[in-house]
DRENSEDO-868727 format. One line per field, with one value per residue: residue in three letters; chain; x, y, z of N, C-alpha, C, CB in turn. Coordinates in Angstrom, 1 decimal, padded with zeros to 4 digits. Glycine has a CB too. Example, Ala and Ser with C-alpha at 12.3 -4.5 7.8 and 13.67 -1.06 7.14 Angstrom:
<rotis>
type = (ALA	SER)
mol = (A	A)
neast = (013.2	012.8)
nnorth = (-005.7	-002.2)
nup = (007.8	007.1)
caeast = (012.3	013.7)
canorth = (-004.5	-001.1)
caup = (007.8	007.1)
ceast = (013.2	012.9)
cnorth = (-003.3	000.0)
cup = (007.8	007.9)
cbeast = (011.3	014.1)
cbnorth = (-004.5	-000.6)
cbup = (009.0	005.7)
</rotis>
This chain:
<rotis>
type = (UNK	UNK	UNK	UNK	UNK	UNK	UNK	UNK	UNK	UNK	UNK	UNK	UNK	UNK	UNK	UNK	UNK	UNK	UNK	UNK	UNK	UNK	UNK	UNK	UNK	UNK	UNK	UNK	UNK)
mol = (A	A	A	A	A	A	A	A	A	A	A	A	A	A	A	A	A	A	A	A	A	A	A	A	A	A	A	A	A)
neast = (011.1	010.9	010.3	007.4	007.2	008.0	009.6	012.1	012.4	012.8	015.1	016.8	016.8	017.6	020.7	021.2	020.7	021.0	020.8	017.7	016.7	017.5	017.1	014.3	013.9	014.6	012.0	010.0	010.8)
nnorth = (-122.7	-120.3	-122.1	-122.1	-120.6	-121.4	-124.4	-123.8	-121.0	-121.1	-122.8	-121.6	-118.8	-119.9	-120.4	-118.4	-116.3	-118.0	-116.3	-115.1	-113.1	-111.6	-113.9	-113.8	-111.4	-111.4	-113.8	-112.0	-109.7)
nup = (-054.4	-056.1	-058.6	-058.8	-060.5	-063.1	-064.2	-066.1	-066.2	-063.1	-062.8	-064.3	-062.5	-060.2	-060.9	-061.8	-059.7	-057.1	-054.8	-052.6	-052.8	-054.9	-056.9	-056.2	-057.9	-060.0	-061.0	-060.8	-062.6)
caeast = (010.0	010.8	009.7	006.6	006.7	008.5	010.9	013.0	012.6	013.1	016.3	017.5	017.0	018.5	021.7	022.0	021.0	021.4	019.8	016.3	016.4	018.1	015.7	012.2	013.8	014.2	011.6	009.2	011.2)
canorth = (-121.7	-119.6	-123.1	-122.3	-119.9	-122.6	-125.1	-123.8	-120.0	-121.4	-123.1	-120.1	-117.8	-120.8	-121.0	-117.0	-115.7	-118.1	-115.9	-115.3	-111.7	-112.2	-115.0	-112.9	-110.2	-111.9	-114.2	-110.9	-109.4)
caup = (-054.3	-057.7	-059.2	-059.0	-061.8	-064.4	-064.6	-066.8	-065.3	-061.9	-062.7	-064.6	-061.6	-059.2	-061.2	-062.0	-059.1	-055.8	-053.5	-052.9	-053.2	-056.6	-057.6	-056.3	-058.6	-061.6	-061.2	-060.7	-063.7)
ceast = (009.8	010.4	008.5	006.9	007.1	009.3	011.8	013.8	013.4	014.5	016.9	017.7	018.2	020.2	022.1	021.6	021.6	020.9	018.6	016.1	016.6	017.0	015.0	012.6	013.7	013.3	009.7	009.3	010.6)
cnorth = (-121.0	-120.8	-123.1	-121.6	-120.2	-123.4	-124.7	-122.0	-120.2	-121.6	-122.2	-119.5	-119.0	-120.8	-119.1	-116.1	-116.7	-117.7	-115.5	-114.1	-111.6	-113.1	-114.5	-111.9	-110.8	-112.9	-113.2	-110.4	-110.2)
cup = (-055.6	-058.5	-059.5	-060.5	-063.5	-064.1	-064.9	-066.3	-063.7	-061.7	-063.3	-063.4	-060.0	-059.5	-061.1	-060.8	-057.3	-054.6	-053.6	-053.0	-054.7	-056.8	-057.3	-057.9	-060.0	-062.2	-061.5	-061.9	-064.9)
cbeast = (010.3	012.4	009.9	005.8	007.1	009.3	010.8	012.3	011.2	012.3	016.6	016.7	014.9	018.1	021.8	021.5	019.8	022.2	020.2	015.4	017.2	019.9	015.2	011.6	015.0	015.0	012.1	009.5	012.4)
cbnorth = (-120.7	-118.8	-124.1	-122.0	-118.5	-122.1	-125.7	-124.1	-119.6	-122.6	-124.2	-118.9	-117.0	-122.4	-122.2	-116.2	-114.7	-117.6	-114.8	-115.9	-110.7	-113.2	-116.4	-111.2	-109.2	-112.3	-115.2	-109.9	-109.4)
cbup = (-053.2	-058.6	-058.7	-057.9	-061.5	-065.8	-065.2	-068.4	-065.1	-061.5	-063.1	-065.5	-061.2	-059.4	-062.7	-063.5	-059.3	-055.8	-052.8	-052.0	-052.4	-056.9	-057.3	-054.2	-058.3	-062.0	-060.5	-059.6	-063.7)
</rotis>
């Protein structure tokens, strides 16, 4: 789902956060 907003973002927030609260936040950030 955070994929939408890059590739490279997406997998950043996949690896550093894990959860989807963590990934909205830093994909929001």
């Amino acid at each position: 789902m955070e994929n939408t907003r890059g590739g490279m973002d997406g997998k950043v927030v996949l690896i550093t956060g894990g959860t989807s609260g963590i990934g909205k936040a830093a994909a929001t950030a």
